[in-house]
C-alpha positions as CSV (number, residue, x, y, z in Angstrom):
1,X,23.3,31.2,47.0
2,X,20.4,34.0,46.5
3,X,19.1,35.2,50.1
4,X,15.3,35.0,48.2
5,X,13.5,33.6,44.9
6,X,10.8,35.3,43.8
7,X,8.7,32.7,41.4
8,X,6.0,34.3,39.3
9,X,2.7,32.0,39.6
10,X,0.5,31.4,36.7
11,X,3.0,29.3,33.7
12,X,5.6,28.9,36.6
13,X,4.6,27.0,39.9
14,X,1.0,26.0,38.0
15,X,0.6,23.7,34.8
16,X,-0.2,26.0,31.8
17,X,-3.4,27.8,32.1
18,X,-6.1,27.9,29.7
19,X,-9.6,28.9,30.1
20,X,-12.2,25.7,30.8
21,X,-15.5,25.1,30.2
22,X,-16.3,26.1,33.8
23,X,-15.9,29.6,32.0
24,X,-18.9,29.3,29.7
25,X,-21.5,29.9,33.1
26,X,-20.1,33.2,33.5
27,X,-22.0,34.7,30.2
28,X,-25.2,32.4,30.8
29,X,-25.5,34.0,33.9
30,X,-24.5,37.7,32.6
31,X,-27.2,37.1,29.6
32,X,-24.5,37.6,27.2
33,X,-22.6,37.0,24.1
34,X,-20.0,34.5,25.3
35,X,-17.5,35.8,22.6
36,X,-18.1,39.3,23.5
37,X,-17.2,38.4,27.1
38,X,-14.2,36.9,26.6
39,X,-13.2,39.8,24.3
40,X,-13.7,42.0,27.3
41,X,-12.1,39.6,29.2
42,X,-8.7,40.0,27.1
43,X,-8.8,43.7,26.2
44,X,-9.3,44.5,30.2
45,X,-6.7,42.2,31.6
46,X,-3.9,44.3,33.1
47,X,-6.8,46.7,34.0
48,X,-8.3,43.8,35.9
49,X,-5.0,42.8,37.2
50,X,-4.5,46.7,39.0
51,X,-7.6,46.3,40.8
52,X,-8.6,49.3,38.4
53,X,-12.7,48.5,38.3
54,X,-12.6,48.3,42.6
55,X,-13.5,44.9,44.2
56,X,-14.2,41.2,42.3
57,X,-18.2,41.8,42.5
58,X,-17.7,45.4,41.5
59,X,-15.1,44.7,38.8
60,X,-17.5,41.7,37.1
61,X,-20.2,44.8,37.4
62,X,-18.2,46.8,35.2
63,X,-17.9,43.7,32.8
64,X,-21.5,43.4,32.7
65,X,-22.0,47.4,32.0
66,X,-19.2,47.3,29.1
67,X,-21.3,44.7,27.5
68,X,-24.3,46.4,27.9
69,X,-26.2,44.3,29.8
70,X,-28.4,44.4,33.0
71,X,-27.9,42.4,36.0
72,X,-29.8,41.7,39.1
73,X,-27.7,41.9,42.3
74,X,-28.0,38.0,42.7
75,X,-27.0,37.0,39.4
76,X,-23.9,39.6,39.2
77,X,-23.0,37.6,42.9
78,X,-23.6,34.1,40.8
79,X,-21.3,35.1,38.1
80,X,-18.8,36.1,40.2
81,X,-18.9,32.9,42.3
82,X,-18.9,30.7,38.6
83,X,-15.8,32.6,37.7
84,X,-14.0,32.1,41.0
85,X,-15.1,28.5,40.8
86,X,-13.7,28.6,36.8
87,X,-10.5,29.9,37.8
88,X,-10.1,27.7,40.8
89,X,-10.5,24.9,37.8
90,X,-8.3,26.1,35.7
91,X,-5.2,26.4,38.8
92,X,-3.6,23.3,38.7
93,X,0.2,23.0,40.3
94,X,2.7,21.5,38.8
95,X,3.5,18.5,40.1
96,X,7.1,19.1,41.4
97,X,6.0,22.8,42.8
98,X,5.7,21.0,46.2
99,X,8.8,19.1,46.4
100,X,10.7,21.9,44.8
101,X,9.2,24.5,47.1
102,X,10.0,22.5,50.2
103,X,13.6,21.3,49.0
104,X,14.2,25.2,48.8
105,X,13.1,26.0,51.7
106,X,15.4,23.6,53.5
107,X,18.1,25.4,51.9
108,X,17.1,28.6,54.1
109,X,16.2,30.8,51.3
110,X,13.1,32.8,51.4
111,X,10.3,32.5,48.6
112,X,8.0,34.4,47.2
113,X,4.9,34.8,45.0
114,X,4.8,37.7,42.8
115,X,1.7,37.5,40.4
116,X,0.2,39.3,37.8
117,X,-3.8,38.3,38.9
118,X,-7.2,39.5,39.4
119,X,-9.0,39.1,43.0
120,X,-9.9,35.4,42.4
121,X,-6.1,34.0,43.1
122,X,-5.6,35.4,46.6
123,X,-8.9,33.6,47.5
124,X,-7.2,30.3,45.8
125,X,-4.2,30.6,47.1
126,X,-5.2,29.9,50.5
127,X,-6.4,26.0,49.9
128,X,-3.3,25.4,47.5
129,X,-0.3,23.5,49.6
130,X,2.2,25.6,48.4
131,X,0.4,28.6,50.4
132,X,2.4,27.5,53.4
133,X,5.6,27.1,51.9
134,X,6.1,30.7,50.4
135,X,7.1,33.5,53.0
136,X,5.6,36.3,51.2
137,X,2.9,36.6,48.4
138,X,2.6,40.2,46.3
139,X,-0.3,40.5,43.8
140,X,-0.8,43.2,41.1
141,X,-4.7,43.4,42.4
142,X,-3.3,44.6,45.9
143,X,-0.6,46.6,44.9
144,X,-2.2,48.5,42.0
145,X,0.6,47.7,39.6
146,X,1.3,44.7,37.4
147,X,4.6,43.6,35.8
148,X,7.4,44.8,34.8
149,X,6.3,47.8,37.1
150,X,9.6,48.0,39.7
151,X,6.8,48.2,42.9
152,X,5.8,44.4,42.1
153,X,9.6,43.4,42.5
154,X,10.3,45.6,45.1
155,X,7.3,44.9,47.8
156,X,8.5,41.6,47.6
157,X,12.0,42.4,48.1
158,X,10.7,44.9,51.2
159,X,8.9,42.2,52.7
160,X,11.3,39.4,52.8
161,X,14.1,42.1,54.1
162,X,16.5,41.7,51.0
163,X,18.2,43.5,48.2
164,X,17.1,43.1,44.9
165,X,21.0,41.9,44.1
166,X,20.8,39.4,46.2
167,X,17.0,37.4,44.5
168,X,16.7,35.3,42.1
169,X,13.4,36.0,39.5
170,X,11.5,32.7,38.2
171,X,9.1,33.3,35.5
172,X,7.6,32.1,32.6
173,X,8.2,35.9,30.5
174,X,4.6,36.8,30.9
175,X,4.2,40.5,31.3
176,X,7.9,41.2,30.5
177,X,8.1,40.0,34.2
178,X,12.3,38.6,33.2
179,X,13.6,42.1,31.5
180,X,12.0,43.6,34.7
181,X,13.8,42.2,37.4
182,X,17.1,42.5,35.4
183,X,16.4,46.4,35.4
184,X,16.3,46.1,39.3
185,X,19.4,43.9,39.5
186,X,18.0,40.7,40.1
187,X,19.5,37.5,38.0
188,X,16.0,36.2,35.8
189,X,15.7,32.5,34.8
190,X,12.9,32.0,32.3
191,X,10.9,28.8,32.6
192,X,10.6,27.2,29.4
193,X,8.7,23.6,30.2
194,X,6.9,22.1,26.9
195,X,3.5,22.6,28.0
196,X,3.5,26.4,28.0
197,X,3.0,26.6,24.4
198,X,-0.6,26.5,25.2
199,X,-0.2,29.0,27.9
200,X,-2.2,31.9,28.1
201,X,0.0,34.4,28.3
202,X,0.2,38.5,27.8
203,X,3.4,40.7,26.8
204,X,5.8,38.0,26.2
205,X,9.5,39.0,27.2
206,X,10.6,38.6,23.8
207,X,13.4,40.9,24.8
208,X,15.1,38.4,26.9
209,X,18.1,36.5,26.3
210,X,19.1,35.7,29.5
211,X,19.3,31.6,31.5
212,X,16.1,29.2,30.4
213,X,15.2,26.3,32.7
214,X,12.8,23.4,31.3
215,X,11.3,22.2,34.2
216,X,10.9,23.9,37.5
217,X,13.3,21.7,39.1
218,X,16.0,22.8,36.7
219,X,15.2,26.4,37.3
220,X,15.4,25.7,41.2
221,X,19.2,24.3,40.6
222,X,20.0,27.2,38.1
223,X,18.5,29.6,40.8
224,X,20.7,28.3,43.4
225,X,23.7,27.6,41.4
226,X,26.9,30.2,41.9
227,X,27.0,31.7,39.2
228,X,30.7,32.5,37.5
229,X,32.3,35.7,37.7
230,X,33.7,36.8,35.0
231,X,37.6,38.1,34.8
């Protein structure tokens, strides 16, 4: 039994994300191409991720200045709140994250979140009811890394008081997030449900060949499964 399972967020404990329709408010409000937004959008993601451009209203001001366009204070505050709003949208859990979570829990592991995300999920994670169920949460926007840099594994591993050797890494492969905790020593289980297919995902572990789980309560057993030594 690992002493902690770190779970990865977007593509893991939530459905597969795609961008709504909530998104398209974002460039009416920004008086801009919407394809050229999302362009931005893409190119800048890790960027984004590191908390590189400062704060959520500052880093949706350096959006609107790559694109070239001029905002008022109050609209660059309304685009901001239409994205958090899109985002919230497009977070949906999966619908055994609960149970799972909890059924782990009761096993007296610890759990944590470490994600890959711009400033919006920290807001969102507070009215999700997983929030209460994982001990510690580490996002790239915070720690000015992003997967598979060894800080995101390792301020998780700090803060729930364990040894890399002794986790358990869930993830979808986003980010090469699986190759990177194997280089620190954790076991990696890759979630492979059906739905991610229409994931929107960046840097794909392609390199990894290592345990696959379909559902998230598969990788939960797998996760918490002995694993056999070899002799």
């Amino acid at each position: 039994m690992p002493r902690a399972i770190l779970f990865d967020f977007y593509g893991t404990l939530t459905s597969a994300c795609t961008r709504g329709p909530a998104h398209a408010r974002v460039p009416r409000l920004l008086g801009c191409d919407p394809a050229e937004y999302f362009a931005v959008l893409e190119t800048s993601f890790y960027p984004r991720c590191r908390g590189t451009y400062g704060d959520a209203l500052e880093t949706m001001r350096w959006v609107a200045d790559e694109l070239g366009v001029r905002v008022t204070p109050g609209r660059l505050r309304a685009a901001q709140a239409a994205r958090l709003t899109a985002v919230r949208a497009d977070t949906r859990l999966r619908p055994e994250a609960v149970p799972v979570l909890w059924a782990l829990r009761r096993t007296g592991v610890r759990l944590a979140v470490v994600s890959d995300c711009a400033w919006e999920l920290p807001e969102i994670m507070r009215a999700l009811p997983i929030d209460h169920l994982i001990d510690v949460k580490v996002y790239s926007v915070h720690v000015g890394q992003s997967k598979p840099h060894p800080r995101m594994y390792l301020t998780a591993c700090e803060r729930l008081g364990v040894e890399p050797a002794e986790s358990v890494f869930v993830g979808d492969g986003g980010s090469r997030e699986l190759t990177g905790a194997q280089a620190l020593g954790m076991r990696a289980i890759r979630l492979a449900a059906p739905d991610l297919a229409e994931h929107l995902q960046y840097a794909s572990d392609d390199a990894f060949t290592g345990e696959t789980a379909a559902s998230l309560a598969e990788a939960a057993v797998l996760a918490t499964a002995a694993q056999a030594v070899a002799v």
